[in-house]
C-alpha positions in Angstrom: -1.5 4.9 -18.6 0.3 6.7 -21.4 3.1 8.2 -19.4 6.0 7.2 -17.2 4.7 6.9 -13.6 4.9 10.2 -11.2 5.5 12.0 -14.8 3.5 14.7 -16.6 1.2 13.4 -18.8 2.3 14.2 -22.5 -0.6 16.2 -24.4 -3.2 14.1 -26.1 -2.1 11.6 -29.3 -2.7 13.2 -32.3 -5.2 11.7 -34.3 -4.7 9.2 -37.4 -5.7 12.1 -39.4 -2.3 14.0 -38.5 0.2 11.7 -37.9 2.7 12.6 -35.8 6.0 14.5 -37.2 9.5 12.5 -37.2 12.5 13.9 -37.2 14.4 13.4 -40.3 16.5 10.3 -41.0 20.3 11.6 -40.7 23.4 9.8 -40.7 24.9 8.8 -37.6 27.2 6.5 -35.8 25.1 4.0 -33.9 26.5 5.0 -30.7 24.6 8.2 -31.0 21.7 6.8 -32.6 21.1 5.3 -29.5 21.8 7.7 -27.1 19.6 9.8 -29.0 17.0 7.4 -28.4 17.8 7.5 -24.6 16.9 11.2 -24.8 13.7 10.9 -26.5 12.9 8.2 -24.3 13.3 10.2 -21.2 16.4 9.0 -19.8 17.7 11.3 -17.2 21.0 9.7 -16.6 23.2 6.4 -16.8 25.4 4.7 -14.7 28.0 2.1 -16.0 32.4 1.7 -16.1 33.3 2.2 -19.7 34.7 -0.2 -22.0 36.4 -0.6 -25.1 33.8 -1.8 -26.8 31.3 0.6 -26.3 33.2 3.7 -26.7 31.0 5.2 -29.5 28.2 5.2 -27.2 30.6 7.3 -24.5 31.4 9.5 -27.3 27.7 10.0 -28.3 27.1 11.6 -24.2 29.5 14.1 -24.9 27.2 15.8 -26.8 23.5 14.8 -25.0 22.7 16.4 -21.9 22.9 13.0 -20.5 24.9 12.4 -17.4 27.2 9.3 -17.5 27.7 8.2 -13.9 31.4 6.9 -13.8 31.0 3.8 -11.2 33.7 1.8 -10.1 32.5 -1.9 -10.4 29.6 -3.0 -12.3 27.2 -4.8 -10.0 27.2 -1.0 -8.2 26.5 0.8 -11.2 23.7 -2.4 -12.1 22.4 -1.6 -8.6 21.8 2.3 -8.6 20.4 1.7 -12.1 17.8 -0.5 -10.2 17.4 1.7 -7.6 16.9 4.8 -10.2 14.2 2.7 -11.4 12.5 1.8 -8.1 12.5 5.7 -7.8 11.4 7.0 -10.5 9.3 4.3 -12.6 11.4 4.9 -15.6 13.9 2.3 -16.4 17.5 2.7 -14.9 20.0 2.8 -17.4 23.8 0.9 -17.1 26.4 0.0 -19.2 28.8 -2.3 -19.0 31.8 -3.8 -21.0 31.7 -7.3 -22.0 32.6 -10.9 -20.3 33.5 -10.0 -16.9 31.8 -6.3 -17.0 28.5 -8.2 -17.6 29.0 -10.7 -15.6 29.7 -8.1 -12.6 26.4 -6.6 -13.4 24.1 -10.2 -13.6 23.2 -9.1 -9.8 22.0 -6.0 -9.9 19.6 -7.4 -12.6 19.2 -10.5 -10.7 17.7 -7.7 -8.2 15.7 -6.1 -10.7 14.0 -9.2 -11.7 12.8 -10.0 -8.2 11.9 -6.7 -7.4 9.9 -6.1 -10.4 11.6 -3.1 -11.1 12.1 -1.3 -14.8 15.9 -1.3 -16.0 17.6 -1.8 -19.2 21.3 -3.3 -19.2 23.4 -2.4 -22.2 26.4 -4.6 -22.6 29.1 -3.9 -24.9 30.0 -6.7 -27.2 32.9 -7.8 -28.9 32.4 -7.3 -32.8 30.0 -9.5 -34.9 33.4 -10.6 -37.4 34.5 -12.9 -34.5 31.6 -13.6 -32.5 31.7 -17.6 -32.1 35.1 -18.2 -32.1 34.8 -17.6 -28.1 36.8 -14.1 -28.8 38.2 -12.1 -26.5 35.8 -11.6 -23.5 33.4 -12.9 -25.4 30.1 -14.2 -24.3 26.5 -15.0 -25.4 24.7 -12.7 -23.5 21.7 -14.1 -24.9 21.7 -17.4 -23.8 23.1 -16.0 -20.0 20.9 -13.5 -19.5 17.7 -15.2 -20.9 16.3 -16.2 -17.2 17.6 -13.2 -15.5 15.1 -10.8 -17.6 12.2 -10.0 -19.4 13.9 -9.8 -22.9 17.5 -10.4 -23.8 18.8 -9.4 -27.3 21.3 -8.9 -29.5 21.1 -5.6 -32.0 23.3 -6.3 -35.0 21.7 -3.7 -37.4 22.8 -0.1 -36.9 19.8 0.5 -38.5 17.5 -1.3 -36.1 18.7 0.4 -33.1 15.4 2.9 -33.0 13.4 -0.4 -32.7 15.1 -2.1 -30.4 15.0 0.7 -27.8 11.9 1.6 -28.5 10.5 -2.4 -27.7 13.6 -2.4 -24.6 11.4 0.9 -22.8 8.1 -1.4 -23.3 9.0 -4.6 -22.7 10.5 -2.9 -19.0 7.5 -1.1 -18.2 4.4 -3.1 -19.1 2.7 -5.6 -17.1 5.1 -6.6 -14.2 7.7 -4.2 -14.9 11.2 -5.7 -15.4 14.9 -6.1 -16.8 16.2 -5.9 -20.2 19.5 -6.5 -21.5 20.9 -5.7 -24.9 23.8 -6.8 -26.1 25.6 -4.2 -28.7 28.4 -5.6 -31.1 31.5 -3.1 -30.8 31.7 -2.6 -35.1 27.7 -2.2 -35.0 28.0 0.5 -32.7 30.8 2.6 -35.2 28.7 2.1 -38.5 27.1 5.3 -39.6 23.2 4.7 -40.9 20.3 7.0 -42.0 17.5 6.0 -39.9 14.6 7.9 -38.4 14.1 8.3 -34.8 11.3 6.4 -32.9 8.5 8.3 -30.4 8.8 8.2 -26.9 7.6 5.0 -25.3 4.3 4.6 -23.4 3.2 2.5 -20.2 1.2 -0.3 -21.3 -0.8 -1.7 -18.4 -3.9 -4.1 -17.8 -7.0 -1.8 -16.2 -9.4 -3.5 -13.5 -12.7 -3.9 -14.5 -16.1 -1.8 -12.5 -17.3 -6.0 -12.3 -14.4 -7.1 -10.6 -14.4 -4.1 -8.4 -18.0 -5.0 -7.2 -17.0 -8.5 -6.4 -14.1 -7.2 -4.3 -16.6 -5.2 -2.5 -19.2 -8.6 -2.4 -16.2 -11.2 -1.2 -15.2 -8.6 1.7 -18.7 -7.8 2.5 -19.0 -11.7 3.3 -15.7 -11.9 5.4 -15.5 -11.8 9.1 -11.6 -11.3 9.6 -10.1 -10.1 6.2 -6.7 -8.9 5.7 -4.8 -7.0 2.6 -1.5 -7.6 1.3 0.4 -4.7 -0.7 3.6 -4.9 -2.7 5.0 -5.3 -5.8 6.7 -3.2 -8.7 4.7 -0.8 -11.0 3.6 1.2 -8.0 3.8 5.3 -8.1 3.0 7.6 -5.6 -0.8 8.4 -6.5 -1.5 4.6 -6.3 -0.1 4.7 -2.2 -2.3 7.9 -1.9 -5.1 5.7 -3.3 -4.2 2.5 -1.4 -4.6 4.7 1.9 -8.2 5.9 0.9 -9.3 2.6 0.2 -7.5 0.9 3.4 -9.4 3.8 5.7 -12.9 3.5 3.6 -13.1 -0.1 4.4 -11.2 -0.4 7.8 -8.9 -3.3 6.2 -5.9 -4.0 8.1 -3.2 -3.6 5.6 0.3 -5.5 5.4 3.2 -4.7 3.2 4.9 -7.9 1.3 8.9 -8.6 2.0 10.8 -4.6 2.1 7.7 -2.9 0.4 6.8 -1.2 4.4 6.3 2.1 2.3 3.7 2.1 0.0 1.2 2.9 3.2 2.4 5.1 5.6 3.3 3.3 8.9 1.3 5.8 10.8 -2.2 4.7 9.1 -4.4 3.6 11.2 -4.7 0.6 9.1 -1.2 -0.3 8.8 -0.6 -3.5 10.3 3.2 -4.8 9.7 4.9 -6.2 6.8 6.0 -9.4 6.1 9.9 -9.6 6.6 11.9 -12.4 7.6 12.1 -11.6 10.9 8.0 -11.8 11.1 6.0 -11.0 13.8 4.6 -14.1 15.1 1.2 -12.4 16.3 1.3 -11.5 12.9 2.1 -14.9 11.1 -1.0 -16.1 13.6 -3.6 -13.4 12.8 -2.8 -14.7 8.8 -3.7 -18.3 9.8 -6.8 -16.4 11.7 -7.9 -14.8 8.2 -10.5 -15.8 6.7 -9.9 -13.5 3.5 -6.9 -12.5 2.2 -6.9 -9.5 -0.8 -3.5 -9.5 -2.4 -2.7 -6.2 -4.1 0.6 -6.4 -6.5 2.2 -9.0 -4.7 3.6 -12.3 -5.9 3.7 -13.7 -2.2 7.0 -15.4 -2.7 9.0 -17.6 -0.8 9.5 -14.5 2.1 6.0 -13.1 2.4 4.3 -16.3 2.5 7.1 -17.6 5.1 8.0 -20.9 2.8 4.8 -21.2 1.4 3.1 -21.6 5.4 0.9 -18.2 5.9 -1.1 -19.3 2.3 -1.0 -22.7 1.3 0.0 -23.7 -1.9 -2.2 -24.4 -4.3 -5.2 -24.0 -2.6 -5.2 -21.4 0.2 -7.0 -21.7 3.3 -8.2 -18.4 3.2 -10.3 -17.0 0.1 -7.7 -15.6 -1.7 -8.4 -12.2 -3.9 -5.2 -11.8 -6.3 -5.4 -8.5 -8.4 -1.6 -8.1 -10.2 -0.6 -6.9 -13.6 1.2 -10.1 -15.0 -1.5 -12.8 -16.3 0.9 -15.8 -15.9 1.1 -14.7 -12.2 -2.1 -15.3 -11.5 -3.3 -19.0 -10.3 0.7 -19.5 -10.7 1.5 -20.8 -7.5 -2.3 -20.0 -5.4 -5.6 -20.8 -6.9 -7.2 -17.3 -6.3 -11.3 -17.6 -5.8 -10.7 -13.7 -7.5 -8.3 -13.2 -10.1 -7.8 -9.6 -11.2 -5.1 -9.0 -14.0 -4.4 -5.4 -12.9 -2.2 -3.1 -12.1 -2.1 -1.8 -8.6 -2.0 1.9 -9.6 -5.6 1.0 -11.6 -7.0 -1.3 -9.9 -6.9 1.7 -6.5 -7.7 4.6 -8.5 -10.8 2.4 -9.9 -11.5 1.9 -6.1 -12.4 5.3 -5.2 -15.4 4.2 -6.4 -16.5 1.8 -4.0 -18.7 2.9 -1.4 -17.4 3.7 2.2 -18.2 1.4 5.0 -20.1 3.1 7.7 -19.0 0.7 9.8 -17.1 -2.0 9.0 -17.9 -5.4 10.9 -14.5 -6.2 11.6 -13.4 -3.3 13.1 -12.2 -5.1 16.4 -10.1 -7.0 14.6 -8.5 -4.4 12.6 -7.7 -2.4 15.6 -6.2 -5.8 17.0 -3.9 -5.9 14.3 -2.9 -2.2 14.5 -2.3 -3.1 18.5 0.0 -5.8 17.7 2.2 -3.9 15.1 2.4 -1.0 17.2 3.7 -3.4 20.2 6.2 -4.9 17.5 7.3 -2.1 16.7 8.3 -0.9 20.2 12.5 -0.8 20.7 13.6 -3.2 22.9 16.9 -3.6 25.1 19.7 -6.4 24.1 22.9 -7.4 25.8 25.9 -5.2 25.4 26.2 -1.3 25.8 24.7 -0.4 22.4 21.1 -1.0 21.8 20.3 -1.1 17.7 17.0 -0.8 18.4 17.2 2.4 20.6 19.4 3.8 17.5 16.9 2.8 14.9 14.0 4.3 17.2 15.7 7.6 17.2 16.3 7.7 14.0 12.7 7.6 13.0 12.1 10.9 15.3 15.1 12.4 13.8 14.5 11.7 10.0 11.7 13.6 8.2 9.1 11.5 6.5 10.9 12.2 3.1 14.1 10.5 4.1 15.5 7.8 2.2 17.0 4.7 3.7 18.5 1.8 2.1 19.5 -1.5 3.4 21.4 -4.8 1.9 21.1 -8.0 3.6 22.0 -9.4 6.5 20.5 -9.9 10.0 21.3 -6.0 10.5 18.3 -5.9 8.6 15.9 -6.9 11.2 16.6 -3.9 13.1 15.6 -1.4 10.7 12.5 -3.3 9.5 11.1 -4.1 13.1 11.8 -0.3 14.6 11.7 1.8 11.6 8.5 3.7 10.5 8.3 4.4 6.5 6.2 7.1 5.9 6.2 7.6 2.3 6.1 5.8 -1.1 10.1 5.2 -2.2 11.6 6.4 0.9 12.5 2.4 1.3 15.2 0.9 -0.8 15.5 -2.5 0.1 16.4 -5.6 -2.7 13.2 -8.3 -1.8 15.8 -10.9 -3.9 18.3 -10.0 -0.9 21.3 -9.6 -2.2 24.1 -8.6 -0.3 25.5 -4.9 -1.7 23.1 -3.3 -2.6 22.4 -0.6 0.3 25.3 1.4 -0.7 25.3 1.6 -4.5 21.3 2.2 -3.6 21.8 5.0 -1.3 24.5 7.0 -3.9 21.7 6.6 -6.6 18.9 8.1 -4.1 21.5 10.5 -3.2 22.3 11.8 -6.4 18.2 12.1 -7.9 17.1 13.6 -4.6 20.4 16.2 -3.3 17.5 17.3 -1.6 16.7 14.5 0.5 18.3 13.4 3.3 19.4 9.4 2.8 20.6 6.4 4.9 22.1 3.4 4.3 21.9 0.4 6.9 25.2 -2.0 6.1 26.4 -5.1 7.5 30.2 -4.8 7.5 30.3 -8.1 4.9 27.4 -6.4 2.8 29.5 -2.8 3.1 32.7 -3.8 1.7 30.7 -5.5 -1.2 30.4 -2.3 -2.8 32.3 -0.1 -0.3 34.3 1.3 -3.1 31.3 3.4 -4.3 31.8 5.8 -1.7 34.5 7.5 -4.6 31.3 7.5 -7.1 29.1 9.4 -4.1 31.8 11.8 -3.2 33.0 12.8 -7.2 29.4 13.0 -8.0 28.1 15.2 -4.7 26.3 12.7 -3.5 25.9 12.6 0.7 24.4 9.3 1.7 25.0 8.7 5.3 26.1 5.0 6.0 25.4 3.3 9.2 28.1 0.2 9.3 27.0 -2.0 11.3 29.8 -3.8 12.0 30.1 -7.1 14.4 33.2 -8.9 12.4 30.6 -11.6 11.1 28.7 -12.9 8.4 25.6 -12.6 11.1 22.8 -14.1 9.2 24.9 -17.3 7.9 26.5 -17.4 11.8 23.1 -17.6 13.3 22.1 -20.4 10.1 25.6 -22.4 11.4 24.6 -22.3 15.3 21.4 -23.3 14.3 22.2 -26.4 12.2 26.1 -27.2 13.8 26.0 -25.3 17.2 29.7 -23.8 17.9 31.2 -25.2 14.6 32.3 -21.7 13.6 33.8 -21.9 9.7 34.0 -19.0 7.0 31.8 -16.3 9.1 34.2 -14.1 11.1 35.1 -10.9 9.5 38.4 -9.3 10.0 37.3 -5.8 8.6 39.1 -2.2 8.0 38.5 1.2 10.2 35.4 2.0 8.7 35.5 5.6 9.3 39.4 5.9 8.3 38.2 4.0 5.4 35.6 6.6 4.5 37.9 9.8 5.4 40.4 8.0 2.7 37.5 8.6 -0.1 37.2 12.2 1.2 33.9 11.2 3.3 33.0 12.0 6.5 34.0 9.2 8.9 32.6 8.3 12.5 33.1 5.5 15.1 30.4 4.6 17.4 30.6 1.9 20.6 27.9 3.2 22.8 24.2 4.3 22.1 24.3 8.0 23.5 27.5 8.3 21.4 25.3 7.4 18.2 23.2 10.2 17.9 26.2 13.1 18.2 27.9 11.1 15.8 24.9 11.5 13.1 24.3 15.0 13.5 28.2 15.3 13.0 28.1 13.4 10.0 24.7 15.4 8.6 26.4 18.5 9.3 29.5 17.6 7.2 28.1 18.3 3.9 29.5 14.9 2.7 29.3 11.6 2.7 29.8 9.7 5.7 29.8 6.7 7.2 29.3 5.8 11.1 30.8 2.5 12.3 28.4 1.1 14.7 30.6 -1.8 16.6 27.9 -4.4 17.9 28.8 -7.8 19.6 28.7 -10.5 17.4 26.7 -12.2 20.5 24.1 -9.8 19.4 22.6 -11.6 16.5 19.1 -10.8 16.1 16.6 -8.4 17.9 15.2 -11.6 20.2 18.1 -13.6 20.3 21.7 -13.6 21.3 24.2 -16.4 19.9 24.0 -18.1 22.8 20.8 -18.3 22.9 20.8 -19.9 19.5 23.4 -22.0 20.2 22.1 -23.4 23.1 18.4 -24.4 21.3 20.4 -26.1 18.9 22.3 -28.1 21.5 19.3 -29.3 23.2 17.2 -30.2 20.1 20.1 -32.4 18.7 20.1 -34.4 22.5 
């Protein structure tokens, strides 16, 4: 792959014969040295709060047809740079001011890490004459950042800025894409230097071999009841096309890792589920039933392989096919009988090769596995006069299959997931590290690249006020996310961990929140309060026909905890397994 993902691809390299023209060395502050470099490397926009010590880079956007999205904390602006990645397979840019503005901006990275996703984090430093002396604000970002990403440095040449970027827009992209942080010295950022720019970046990425691809084909052939599991980062949309040929040519019932529900449509015949932490149990069984499991991109972390249960560690009870694009991932926590270091988006196009199955002997049991997601995924009623799962079911008739919806954490969560049909690659924006925050910032991002496309954010009222305040970057940048607070004056998914292990010791989970739709109306959004299901979906159309940003309080019970359990419920299991 030579080109961003989902991007045109560039005209053919010239040969070594012609090397390719550079633009002449000129002299230039480094702060536009490097935003230079942003342009040429196909940066679209950046998000970040300005700083002191990076106000030469501020300066430089001035003049580059660069937008500079003004956020108002910096895990937010972190976040939708993550999300801006997840969307576009280019790496999200943010910058942030030093000490606490980088330390404000360690989750959002934290979140890029997990999630595989490209990003580069640009951290204004204080200047290299009094680095050491623990200056003002100061920090070694190097020695912080170093487990939270794929590179962290430190550029203390003007002159080197061209390389640095240059390597930043690799290092993100290639393999199992990533973070990268940068730390940039205040006084290196204001020296003036003659230094030629640097080409744009390509997408380096292992290719699956026509070998490998036939002992795919053998290793299923052989299998009685196989399954596939999809997820990952480095995904684009003609990879999901090609996922979807391949699941239908050989019948394979397909599950999507922890929030990765969209990379097959949910409407495939193939599509079986995903593997959230509010799992099916049907499903969790028909894994112990496997006899093959073909893992496409995914790491199968702590989530998706339920603690290690569904595939066990080291050697798996099922033969275990692991195709991804990072080497060291492979035989890293499961001994695959099949390693493939690939990327998803080759390793599927290579596929279309394969021959189509006729008939494929497990058909029963792929149609089984269909059955039992489509059951799952049937609303339900709970206590109390508004039903979450009614709400969420409308929702996916009301939405068109280009919709975007975001979610943070929380047991809110498990709604959305369970009743919600994805029907398109990125139209899910969910952080598989689950961090709290991040449907919001998410949702402004989405809403800002695609002013197009309708989006939704899911919200816990803890995970809301996280990052409620970027409602003002939303409204003073046109953005129209529509935010569904789902608000039961809790810390649910920590209340239902307390009933569980000290049943009706309540301590630090009740919420006393705001008037979430007086909040929003005070940031110039739309704002909406909802008590009763039939009042939900008047309330949404209200709030799409606004224009603006909006947000709909949705007051649940706090009894109300899960989709298939009530507090009390929880509580009383609790009781009677400690007698």
């Amino acid at each position: 792959m030579s080109a961003p993902p989902d991007a045109p691809l560039p005209s053919p390299s010239p040969s070594p014969a012609t090397p390719p023209s550079r633009s002449p060395a000129q002299p230039r502050e480094g702060g536009r040295i490097l935003v230079d470099q942003l342009k040429i490397h196909g940066a679209d926009r950046a998000f970040g709060v300005a700083g002191e010590s990076f106000l030469a880079v501020l300066d430089a956007f001035v003049d580059v047809d660069i937008p500079f999205i003004a956020c108002r904390q910096e895990g937010g602006a972190a976040m939708m740079a993550e999300a801006h990645g997840k969307l576009t397979g280019r790496p999200g840019i943010c910058f942030v001011t030093r000490g606490p503005g980088a330390t404000n901006a360690s989750a959002g990275v934290h979140i890029a890490h997990q999630d595989s996703t490209p990003m580069i984090l640009f951290i204004g430093q204080a200047s290299r004459a009094v680095l050491d002396r623990e200056a003002f604000q100061e920090v070694d970002f190097r020695v912080m950042y170093a487990p939270l990403c794929k590179w962290v440095a430190q550029i203390d040449r003007t002159d080197r800025i061209p390389e640095y970027i240059s390597r930043a827009f690799h290092v993100a992209t290639s393999g199992r894409p990533g973070p990268v942080v940068l730390s940039l010295p205040e006084d290196m950022l204001m020296e003036v230097a003659t230094v030629a720019d640097v080409g744009r970046y390509h997408v380096v990425q292992p290719l699956a071999h026509e070998s490998q691809l036939g002992e795919v084909h053998d290793r299923l052939m052989s299998a009685e009841r196989p399954l596939m599991v999809v997820g990952g980062g480095g995904w684009n949309a003609q990879a999901s096309t090609d996922l979807a040929l391949f699941a239908d040519a050989y019948d394979l019932p397909t599950v999507a890792s922890f929030r990765c529900q969209d990379y097959l449509d949910n409407d495939h015949r193939c599509y079986a589920g995903d593997l959230g932490l509010a799992l099916n149990p049907v499903l969790a069984e028909r894994f112990r039933q496997a006899d093959l499991l073909l893992v496409v991109g995914a790491r199968m972390g702590e989530v998706s392989s339920r603690g290690y249960t569904l595939i066990e560690a080291p050697t798996p009870r099922q033969t275990f096919l692991h195709v991804h694009a990072d080497s060291s991932e492979l035989g890293r926590v499961f001994r695959p009988e099949l390693a493939v270091n690939a990327s998803a988006p080759s390793f599927f196009a290579a596929a279309r090769a394969l021959p189509r199955l006729a008939s494929a002997p497990w058909r029963a049991w792929s149609e089984a596995a269909r059955n039992d997601y489509r059951s799952w995924n049937k609303p339900m009623e709970s206590p109390g006069p508004l039903q979450m799962a009614a709400i969420v079911a409308w929702l996916r008739e009301a939405l068109p299959p280009e919709a975007i919806v975001s979610n943070g954490a929380g047991n809110y969560t498990a709604w959305l997931h369970r009743f919600f049909r994805f029907h398109g690659y990125r139209t899910q924006l969910g952080p598989t590290s689950g961090s709290m925050g991040y449907g919001l910032p998410a949702a402004v991002a989405a809403s800002i690249i695609h002013g197009d496309r309708p989006v939704v954010c899911f919200a816990g009222d803890g995970c809301f006020l996280m990052h409620g305040q970027e409602l003002a970057t939303a409204v003073q940048y046109g953005g129209k996310p529509i935010v569904i607070v789902v608000n039961n004056q809790s810390l649910g998914t920590i209340r239902a961990h307390q009933e569980r292990r000290y049943p009706g010791r309540v301590s630090g989970t009740t919420l006393r929140n705001p008037d979430f739709a007086a909040y929003a109306r005070a940031f110039g959004a739309h704002g909406e309060t909802v008590t009763a299901t039939a009042e939900f979906a008047p309330a949404f159309e209200r709030a799409r026909a606004s224009g603006l940003a909006a947000v709909i309080e949705v007051k649940l019970d706090v009894e109300v905890l899960t989709p298939s359990a009530t507090l009390s419920q929880i509580r009383a299991a609790a009781i009677k397994g400690k007698v």
